[in-house]
BAMAR-104951 format. One record per atom (N, C-alpha, C): residue in three letters; atom name; x, y, z. Coordinates in Angstrom, 2 decimals. Example, Ala and Ser with C-alpha at 12.3 -4.5 7.8 and 13.67 -1.06 7.14 Angstrom:
BEGIN
R residuo atomo       X       Y       Z
R     Ala     N   13.19   -5.69    7.80
R     Ala    CA   12.30   -4.50    7.80
R     Ala     C   13.20   -3.30    7.80
R     Ser     N   12.85   -2.25    7.08
R     Ser    CA   13.67   -1.06    7.14
R     Ser     C   12.90    0.03    7.87
% end
This chain:
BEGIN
R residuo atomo       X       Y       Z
R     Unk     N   37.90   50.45   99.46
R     Unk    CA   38.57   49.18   99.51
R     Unk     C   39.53   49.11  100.70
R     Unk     N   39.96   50.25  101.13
R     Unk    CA   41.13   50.37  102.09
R     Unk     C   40.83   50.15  103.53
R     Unk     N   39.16   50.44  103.36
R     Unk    CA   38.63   50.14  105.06
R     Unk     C   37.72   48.98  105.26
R     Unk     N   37.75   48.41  104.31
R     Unk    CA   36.94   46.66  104.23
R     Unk     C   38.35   45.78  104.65
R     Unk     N   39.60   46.55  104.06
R     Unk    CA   40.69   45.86  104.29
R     Unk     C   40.87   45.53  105.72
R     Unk     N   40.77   46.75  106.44
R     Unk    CA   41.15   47.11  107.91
R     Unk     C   40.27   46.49  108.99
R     Unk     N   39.27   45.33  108.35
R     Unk    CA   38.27   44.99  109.28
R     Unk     C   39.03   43.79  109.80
R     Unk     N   38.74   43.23  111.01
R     Unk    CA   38.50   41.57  110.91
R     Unk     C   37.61   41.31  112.01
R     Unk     N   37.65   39.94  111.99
R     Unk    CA   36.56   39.05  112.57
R     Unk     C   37.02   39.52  113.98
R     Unk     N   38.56   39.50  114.70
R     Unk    CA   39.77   38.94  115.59
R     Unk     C   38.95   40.31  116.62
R     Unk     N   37.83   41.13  116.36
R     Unk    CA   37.89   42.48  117.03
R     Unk     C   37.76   42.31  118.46
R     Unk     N   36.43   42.08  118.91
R     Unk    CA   37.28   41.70  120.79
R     Unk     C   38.18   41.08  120.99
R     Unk     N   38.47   40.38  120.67
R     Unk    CA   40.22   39.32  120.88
R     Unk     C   40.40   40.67  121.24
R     Unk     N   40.70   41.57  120.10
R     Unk    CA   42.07   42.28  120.01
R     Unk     C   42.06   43.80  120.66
R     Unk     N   40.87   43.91  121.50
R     Unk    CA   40.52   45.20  122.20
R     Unk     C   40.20   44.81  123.65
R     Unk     N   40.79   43.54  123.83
R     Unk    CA   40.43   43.27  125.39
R     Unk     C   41.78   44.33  125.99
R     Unk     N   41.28   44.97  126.76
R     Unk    CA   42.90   45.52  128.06
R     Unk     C   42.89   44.68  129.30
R     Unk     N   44.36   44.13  129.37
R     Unk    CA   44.97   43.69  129.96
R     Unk     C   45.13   43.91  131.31
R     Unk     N   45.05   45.11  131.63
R     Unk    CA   45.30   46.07  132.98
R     Unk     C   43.97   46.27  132.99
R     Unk     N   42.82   46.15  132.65
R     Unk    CA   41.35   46.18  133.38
R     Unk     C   40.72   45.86  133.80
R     Unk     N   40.15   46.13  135.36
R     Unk    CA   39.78   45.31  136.46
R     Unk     C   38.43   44.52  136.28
R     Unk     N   38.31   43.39  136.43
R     Unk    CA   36.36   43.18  135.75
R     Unk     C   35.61   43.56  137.30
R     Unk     N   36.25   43.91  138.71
R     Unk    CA   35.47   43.85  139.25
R     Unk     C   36.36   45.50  140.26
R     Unk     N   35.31   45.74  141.40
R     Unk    CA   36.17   46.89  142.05
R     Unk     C   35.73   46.64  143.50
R     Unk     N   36.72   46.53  143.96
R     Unk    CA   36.52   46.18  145.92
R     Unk     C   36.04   47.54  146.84
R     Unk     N   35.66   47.15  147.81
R     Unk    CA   34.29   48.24  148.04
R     Unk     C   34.94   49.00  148.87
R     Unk     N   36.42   49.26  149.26
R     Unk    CA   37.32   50.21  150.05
R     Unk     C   37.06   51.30  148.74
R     Unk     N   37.12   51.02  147.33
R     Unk    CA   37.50   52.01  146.28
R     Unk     C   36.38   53.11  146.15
R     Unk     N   35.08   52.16  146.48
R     Unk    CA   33.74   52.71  146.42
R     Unk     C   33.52   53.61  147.31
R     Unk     N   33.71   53.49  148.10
R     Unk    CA   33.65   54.13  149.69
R     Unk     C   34.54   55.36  150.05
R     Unk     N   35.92   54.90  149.02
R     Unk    CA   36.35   56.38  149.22
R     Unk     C   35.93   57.79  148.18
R     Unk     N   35.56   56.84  147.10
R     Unk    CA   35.19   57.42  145.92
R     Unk     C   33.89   58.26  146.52
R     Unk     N   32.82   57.75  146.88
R     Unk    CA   31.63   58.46  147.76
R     Unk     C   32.27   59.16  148.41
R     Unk     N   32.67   59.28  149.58
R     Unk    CA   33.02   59.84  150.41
R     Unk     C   33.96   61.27  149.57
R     Unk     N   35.00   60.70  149.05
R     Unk    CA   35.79   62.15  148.75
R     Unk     C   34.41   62.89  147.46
R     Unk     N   33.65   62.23  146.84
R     Unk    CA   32.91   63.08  146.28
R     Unk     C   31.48   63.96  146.66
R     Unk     N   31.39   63.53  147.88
R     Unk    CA   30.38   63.71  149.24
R     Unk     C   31.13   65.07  149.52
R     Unk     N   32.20   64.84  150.47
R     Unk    CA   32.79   66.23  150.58
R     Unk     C   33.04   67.05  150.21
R     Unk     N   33.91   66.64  148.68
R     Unk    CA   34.46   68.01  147.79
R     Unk     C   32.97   68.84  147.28
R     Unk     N   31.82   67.92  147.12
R     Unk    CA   30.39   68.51  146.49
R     Unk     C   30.32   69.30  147.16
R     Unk     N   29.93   68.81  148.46
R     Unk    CA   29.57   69.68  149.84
R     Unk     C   30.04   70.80  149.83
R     Unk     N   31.82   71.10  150.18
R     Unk    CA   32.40   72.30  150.35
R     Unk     C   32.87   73.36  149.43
R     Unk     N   31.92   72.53  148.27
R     Unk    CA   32.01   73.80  147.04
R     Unk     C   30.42   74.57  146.95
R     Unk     N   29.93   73.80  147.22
R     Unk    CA   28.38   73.87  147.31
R     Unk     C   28.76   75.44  148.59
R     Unk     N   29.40   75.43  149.54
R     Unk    CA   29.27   76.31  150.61
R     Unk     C   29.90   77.77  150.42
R     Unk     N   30.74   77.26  148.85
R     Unk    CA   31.09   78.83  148.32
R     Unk     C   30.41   79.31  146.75
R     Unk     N   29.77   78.26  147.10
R     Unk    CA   29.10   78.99  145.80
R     Unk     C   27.37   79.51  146.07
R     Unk     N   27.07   79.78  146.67
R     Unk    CA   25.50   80.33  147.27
R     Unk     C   24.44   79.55  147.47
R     Unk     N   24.89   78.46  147.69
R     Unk    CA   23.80   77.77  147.92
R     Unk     C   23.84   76.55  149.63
R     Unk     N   22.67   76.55  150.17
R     Unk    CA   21.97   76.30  151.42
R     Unk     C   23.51   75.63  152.57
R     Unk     N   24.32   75.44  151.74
R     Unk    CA   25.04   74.93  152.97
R     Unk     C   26.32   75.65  152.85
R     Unk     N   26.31   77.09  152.55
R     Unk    CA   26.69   78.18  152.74
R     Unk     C   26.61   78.88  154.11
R     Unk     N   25.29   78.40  154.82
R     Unk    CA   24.82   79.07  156.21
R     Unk     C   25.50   78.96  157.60
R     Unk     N   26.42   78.01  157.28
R     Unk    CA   27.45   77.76  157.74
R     Unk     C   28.44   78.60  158.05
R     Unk     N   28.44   79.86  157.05
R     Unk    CA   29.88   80.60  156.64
R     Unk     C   28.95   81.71  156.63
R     Unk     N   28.23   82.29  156.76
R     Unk    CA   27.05   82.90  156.74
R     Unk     C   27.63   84.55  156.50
R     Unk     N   27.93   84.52  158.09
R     Unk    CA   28.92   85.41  158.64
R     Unk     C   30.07   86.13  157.50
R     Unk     N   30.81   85.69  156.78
R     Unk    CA   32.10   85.88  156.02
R     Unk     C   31.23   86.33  154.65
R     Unk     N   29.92   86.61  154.23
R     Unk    CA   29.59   86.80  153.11
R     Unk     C   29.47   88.59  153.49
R     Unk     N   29.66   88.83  153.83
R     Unk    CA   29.13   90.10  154.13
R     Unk     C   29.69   91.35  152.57
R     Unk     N   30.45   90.83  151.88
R     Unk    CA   31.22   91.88  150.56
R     Unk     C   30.89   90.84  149.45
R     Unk     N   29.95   89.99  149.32
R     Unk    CA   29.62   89.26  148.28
R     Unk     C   28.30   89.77  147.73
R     Unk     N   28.07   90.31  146.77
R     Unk    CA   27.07   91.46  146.77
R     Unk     C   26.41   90.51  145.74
R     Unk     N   26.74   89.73  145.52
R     Unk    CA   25.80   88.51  144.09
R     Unk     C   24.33   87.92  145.44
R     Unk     N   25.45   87.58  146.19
R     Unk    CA   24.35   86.47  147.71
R     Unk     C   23.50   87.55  148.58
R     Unk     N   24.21   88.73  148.42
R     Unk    CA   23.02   89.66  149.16
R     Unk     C   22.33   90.45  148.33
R     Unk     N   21.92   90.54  147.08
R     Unk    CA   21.40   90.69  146.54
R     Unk     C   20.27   89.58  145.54
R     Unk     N   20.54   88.71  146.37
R     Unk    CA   19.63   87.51  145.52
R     Unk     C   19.89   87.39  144.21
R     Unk     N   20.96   87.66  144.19
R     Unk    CA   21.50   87.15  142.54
R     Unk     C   22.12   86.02  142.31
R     Unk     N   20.85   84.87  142.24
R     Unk    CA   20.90   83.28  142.38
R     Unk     C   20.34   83.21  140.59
R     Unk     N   20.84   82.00  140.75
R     Unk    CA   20.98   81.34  138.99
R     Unk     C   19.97   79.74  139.47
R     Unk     N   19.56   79.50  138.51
R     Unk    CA   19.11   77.87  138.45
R     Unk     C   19.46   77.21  138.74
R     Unk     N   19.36   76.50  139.24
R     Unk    CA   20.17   75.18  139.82
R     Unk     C   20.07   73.92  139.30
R     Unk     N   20.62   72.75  139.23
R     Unk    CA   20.15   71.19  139.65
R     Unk     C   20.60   69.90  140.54
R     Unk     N   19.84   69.33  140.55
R     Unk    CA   20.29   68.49  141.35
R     Unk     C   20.95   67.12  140.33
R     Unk     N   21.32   67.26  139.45
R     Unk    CA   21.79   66.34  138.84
R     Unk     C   23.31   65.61  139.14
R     Unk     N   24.27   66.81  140.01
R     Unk    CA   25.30   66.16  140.40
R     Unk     C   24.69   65.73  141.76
R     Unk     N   23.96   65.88  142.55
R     Unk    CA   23.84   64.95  143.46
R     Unk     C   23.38   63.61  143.52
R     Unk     N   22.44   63.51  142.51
R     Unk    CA   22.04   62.02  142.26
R     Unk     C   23.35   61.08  141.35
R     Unk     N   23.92   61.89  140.91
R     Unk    CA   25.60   61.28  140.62
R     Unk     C   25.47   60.67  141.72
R     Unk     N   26.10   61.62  142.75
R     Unk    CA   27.08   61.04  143.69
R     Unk     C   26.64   60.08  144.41
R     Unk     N   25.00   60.07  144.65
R     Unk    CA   24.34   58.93  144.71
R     Unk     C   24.30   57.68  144.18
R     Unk     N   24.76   57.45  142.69
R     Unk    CA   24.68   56.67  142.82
R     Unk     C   26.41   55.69  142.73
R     Unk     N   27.25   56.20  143.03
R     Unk    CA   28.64   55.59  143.44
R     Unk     C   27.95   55.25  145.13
R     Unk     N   27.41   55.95  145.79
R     Unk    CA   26.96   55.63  147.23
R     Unk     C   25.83   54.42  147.20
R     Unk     N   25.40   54.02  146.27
R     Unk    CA   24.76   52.57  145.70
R     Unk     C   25.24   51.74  145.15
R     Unk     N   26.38   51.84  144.48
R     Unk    CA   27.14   50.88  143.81
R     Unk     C   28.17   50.46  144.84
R     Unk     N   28.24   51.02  146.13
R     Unk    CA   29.23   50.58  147.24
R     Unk     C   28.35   50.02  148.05
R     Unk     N   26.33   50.55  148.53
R     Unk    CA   26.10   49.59  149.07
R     Unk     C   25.56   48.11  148.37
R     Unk     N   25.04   48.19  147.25
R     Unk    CA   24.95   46.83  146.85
R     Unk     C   26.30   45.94  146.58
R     Unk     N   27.26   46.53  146.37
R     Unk    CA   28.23   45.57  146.54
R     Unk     C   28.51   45.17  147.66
R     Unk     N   28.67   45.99  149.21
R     Unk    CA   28.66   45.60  150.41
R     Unk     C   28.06   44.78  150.31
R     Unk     N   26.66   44.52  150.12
R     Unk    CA   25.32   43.75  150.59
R     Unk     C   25.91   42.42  150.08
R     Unk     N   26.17   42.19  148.81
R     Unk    CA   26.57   41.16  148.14
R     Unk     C   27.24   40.54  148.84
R     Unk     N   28.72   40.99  148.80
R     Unk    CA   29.57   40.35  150.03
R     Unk     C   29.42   40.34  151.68
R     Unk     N   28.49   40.66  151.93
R     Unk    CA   28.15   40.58  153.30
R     Unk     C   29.07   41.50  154.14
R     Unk     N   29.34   42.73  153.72
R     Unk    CA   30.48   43.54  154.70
R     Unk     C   29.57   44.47  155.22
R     Unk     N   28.86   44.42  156.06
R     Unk    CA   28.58   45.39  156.99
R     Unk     C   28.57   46.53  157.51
R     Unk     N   30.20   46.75  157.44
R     Unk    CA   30.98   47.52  157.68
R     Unk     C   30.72   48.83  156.80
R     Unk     N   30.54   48.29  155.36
R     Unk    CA   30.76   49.30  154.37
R     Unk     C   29.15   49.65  154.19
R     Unk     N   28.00   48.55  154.31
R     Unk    CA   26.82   48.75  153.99
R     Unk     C   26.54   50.28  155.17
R     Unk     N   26.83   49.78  156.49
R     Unk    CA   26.47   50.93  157.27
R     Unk     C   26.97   52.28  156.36
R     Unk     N   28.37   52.14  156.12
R     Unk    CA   28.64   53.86  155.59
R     Unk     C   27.84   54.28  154.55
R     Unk     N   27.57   53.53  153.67
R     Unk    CA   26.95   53.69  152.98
R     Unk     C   25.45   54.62  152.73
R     Unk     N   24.78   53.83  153.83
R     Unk    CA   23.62   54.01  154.78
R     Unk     C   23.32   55.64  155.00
R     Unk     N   24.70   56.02  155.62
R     Unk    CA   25.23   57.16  156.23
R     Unk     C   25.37   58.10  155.16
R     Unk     N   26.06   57.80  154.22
R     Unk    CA   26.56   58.81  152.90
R     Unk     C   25.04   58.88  152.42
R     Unk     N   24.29   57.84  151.98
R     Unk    CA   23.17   57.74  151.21
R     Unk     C   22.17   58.81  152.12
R     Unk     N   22.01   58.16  153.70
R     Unk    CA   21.38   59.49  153.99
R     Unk     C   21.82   61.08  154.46
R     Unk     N   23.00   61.41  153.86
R     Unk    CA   23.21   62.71  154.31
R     Unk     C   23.24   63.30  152.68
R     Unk     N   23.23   62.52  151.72
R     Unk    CA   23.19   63.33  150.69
R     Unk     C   22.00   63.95  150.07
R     Unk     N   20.93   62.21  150.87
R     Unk    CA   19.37   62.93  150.32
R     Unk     C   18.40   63.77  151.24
R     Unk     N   19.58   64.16  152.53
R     Unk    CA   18.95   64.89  153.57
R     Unk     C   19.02   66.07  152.54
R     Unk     N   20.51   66.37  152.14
R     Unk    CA   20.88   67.74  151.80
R     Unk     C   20.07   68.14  150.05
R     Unk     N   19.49   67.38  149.70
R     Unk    CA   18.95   67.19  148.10
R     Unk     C   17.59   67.89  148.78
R     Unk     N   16.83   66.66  149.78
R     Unk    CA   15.57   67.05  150.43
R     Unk     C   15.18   68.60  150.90
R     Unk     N   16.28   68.95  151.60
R     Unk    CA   16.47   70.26  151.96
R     Unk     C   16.18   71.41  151.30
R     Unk     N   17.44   70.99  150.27
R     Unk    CA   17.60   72.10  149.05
R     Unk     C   16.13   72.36  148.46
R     Unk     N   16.11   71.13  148.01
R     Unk    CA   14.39   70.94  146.96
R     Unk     C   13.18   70.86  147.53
R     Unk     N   12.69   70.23  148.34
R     Unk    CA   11.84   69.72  149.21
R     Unk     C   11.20   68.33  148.26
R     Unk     N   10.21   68.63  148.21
R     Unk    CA    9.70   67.31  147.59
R     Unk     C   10.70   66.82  146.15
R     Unk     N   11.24   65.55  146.61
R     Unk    CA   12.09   64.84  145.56
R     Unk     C   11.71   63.29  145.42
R     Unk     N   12.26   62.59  144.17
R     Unk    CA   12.09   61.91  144.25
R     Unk     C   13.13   60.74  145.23
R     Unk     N   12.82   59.67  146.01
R     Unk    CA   13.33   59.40  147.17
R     Unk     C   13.67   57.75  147.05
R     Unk     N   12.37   57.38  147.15
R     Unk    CA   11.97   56.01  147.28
R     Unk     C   12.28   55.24  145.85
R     Unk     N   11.79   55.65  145.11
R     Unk    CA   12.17   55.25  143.84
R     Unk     C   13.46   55.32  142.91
R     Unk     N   14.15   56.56  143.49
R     Unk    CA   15.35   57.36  142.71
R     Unk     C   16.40   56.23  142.58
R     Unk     N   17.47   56.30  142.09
R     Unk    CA   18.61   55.28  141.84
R     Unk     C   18.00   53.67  141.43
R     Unk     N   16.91   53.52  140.93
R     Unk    CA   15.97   52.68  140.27
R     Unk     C   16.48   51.96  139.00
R     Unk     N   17.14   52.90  138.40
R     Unk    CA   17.26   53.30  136.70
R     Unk     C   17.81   51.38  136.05
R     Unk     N   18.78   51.26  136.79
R     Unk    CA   19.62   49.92  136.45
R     Unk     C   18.83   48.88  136.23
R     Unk     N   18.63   48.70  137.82
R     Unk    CA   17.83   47.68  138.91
R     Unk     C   16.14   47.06  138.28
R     Unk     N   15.47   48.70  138.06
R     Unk    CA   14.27   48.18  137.77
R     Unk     C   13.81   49.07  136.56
R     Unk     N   14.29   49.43  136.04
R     Unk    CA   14.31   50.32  134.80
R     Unk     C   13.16   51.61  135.04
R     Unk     N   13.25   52.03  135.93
R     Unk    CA   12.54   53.32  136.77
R     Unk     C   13.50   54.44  136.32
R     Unk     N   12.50   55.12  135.19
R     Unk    CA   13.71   56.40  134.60
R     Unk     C   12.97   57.43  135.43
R     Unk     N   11.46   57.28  135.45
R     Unk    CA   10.41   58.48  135.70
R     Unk     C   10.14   58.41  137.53
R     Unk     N   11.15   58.05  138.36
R     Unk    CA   10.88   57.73  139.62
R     Unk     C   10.10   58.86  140.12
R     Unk     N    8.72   58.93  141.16
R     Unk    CA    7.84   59.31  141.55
R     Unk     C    8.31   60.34  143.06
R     Unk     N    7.94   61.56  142.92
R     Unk    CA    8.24   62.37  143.88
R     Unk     C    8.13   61.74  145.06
R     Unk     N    8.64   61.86  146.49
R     Unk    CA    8.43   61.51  147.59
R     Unk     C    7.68   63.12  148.19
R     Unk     N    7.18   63.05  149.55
R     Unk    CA    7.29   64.46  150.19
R     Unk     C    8.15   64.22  151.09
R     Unk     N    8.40   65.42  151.40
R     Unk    CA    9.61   65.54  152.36
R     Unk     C    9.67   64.90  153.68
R     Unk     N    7.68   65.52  154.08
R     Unk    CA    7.54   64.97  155.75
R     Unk     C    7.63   63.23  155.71
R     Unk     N    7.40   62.36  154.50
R     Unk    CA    7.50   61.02  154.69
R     Unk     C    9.28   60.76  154.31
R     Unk     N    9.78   61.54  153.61
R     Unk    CA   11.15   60.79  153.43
R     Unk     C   12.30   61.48  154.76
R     Unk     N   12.04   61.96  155.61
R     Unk    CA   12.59   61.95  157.01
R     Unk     C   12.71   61.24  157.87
R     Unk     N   11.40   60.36  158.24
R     Unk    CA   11.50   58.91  158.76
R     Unk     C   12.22   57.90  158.21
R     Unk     N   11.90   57.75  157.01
R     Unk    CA   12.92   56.85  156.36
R     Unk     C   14.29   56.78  156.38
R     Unk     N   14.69   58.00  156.23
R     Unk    CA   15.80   58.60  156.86
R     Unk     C   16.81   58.14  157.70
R     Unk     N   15.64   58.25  159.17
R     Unk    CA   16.17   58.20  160.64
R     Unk     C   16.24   56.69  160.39
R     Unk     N   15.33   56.06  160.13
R     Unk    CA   15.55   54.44  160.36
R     Unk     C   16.61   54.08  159.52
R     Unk     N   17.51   54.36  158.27
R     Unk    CA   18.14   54.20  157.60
R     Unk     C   19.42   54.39  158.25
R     Unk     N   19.74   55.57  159.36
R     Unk    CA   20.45   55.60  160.24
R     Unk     C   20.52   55.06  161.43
R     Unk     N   19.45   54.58  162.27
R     Unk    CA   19.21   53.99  163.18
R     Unk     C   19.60   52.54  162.86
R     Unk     N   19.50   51.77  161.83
R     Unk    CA   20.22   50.51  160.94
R     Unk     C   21.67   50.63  160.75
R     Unk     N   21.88   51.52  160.62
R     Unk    CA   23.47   51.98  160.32
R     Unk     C   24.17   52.13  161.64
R     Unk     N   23.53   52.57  162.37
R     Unk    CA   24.10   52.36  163.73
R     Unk     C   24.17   50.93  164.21
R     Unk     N   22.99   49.95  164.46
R     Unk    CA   22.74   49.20  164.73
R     Unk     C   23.65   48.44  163.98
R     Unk     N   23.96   47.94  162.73
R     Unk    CA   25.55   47.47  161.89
R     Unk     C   26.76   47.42  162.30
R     Unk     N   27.26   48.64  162.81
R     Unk    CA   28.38   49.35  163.29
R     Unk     C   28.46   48.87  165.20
R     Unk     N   27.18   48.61  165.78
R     Unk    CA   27.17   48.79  167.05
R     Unk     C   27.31   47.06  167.07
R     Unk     N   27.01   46.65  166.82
R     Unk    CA   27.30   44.57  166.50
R     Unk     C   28.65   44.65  166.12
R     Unk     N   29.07   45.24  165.14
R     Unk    CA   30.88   45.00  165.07
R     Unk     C   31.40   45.58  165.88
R     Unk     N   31.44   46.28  166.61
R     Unk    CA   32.29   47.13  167.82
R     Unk     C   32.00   46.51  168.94
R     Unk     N   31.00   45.78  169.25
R     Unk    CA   30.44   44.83  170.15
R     Unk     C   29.78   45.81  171.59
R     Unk     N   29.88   45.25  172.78
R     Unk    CA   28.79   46.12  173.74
R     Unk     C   30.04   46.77  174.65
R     Unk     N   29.19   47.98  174.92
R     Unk    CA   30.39   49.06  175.56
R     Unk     C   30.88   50.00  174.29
R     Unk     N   30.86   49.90  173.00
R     Unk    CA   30.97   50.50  172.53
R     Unk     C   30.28   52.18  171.99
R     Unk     N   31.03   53.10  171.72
R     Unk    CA   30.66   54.19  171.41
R     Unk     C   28.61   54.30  170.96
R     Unk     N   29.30   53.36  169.46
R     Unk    CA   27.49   53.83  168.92
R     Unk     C   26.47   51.99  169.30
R     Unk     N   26.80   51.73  170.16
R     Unk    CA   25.98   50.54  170.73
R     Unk     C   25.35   50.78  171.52
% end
């Protein structure tokens, strides 16, 4: 009887928050990618895996990495971080900022360079689908076709960046 009491009709009324944003501006997105781009990255380089080769040199008393004493992996935090690096460019796109679509561009392809790398054949073309087109089972790419895609994805990103900086500029 005591929890039929405790109901009412009034329930969203009364669970809306006040202080919660319905929308998020794409400076937030962008840093959010970005600082989670990096911190991935430079943990990724002490913990044994491919972008470690970097530091290559300094492993020399780590007897786990020279002994091939590697564990399983996944790529599941990278397609995370992927997709905050999609939720900043479709919101760019939306509002027409340019600015942010290029970085985007940029983050999007250096994360699935470093996924591609790691794994080789991934899924590419299809991946970050899930929302958009309800693509849970997105279809492997190979590697040698998702490199081109790649470059033009950057070559666009330049081309973005090189129109706002206008001519004479650095990447124009």
């Amino acid at each position: 009887m005591l929890l039929v009491g405790g109901c009412t009709t009034r329930f969203n009324a009364i669970n809306l928050n006040p202080n919660q944003a319905e929308t998020t501006n794409d400076i937030y997105y962008m840093t959010k990618a970005i600082v989670s781009t990096a911190y991935d990255y430079q943990n990724e380089a002490y913990m044994g895996r491919p972008a470690e080769a970097g530091r290559y040199i300094t492993l020399v008393r780590n007897e786990g990495d020279d002994n091939f004493g590697w564990s399983a992996g996944s790529w599941d935090g990278d397609y995370l971080r992927l997709t905050t690096v999609k939720a900043l460019q479709d919101q760019a796109t939306q509002e027409n900022a340019d600015q942010y679509v290029a970085i985007a561009e940029i983050l999007y392809v250096f994360n699935f360079a470093y996924i591609t790398d790691r794994w080789g054949d991934i899924p590419y073309s299809q991946a970050l689908l899930s929302k958009d087109q309800q693509i849970i089972h997105p279809a492997y790419d190979q590697q040698k076709d998702i490199y081109p895609d790649m470059l033009a994805k950057l070559q666009d990103a330049n081309d973005k960046l090189g129109k706002m900086l206008g001519p004479g500029s650095i990447v124009g």
